[in-house]
Backbone bond lengths (Angstrom), bond angles and torsions (degrees), N, CA, C in turn:
res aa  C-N    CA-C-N  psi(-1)  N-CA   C-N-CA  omega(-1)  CA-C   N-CA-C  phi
1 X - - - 1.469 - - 1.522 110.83 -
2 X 1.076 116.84 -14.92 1.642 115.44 -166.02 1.088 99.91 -130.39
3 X 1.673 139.78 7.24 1.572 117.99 128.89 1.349 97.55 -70.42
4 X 1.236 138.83 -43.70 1.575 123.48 -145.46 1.983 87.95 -74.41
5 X 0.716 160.02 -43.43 1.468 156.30 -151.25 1.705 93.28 -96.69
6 X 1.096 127.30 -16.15 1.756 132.12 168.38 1.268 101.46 -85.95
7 X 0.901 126.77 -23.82 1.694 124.64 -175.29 1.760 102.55 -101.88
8 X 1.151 106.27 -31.40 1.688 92.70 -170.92 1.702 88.52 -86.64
9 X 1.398 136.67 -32.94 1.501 123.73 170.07 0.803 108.93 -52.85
10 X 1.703 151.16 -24.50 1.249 139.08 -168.83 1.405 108.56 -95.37
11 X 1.340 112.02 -31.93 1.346 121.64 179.55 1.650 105.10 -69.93
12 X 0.923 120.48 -51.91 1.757 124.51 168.04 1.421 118.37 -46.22
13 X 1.489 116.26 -32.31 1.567 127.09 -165.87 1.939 102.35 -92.18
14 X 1.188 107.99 -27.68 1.184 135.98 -179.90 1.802 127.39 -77.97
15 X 1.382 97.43 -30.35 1.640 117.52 163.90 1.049 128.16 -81.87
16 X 1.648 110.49 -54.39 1.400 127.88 -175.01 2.328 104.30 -60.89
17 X 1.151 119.96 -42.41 1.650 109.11 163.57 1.178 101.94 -43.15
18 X 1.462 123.90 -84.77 1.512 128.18 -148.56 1.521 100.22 -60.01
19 X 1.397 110.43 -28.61 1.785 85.50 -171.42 2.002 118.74 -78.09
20 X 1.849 89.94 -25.71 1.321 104.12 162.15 1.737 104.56 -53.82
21 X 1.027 138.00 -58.81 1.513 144.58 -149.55 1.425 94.68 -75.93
22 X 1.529 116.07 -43.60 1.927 108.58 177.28 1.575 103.53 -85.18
23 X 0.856 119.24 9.56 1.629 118.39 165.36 1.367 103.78 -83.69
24 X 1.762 119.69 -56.83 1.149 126.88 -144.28 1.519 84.03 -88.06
25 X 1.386 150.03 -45.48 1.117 150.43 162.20 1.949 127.13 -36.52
26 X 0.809 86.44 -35.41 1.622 121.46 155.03 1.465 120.71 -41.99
27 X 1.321 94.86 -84.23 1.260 123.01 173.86 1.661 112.31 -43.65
28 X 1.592 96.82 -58.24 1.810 106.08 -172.48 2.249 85.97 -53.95
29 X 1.281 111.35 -63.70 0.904 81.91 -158.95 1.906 154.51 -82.17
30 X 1.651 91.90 14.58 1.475 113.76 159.48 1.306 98.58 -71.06
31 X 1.434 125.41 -59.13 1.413 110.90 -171.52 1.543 101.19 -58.21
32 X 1.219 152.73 -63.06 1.349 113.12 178.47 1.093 138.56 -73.03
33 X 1.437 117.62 21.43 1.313 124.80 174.16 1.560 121.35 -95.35
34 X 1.617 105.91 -30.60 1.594 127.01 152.39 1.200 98.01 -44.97
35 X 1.672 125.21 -75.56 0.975 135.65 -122.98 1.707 99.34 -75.49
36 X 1.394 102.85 -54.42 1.383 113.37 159.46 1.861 114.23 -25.18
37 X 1.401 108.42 -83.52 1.758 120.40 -176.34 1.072 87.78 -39.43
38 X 1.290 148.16 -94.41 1.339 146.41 -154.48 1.434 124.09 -59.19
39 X 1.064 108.53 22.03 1.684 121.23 172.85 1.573 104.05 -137.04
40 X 1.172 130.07 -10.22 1.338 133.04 133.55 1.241 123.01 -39.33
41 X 1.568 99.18 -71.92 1.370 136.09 -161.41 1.925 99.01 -39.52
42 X 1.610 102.04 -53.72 1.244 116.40 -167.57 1.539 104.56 -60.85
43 X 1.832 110.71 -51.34 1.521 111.23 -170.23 1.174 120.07 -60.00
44 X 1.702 92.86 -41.10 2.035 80.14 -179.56 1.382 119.43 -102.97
45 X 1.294 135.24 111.41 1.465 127.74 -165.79 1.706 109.31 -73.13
46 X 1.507 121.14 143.98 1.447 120.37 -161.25 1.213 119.27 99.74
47 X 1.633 137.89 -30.89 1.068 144.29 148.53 1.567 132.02 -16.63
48 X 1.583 104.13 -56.72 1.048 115.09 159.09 1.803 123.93 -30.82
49 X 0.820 111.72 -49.02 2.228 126.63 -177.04 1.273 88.69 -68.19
50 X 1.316 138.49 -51.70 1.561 118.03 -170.54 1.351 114.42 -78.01
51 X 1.028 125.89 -38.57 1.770 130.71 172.02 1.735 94.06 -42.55
């Protein structure tokens, strides 16, 4: 019983980074996906009506 509760703590301690890291990865990449549209947005004038 107390490897199995050592192994699921590690497994818990072990998820919670990566899911932080695909969050934070995530994140980066709406911001360049905004960042992107809106640097379109600017080059081609008219853009705006299709959004």
């Amino acid at each position: 019983q107390n490897i199995v509760g050592i192994s699921a703590g590690i497994k818990k301690s072990s998820v919670a980074p990566t899911h932080h890291q695909w969050r934070m990865e995530a994140f980066q990449a709406t911001g360049l996906t905004t960042l992107a549209s809106s640097s379109l947005r600017l080059l081609i004038p008219g853009s705006d009506s299709v959004h």
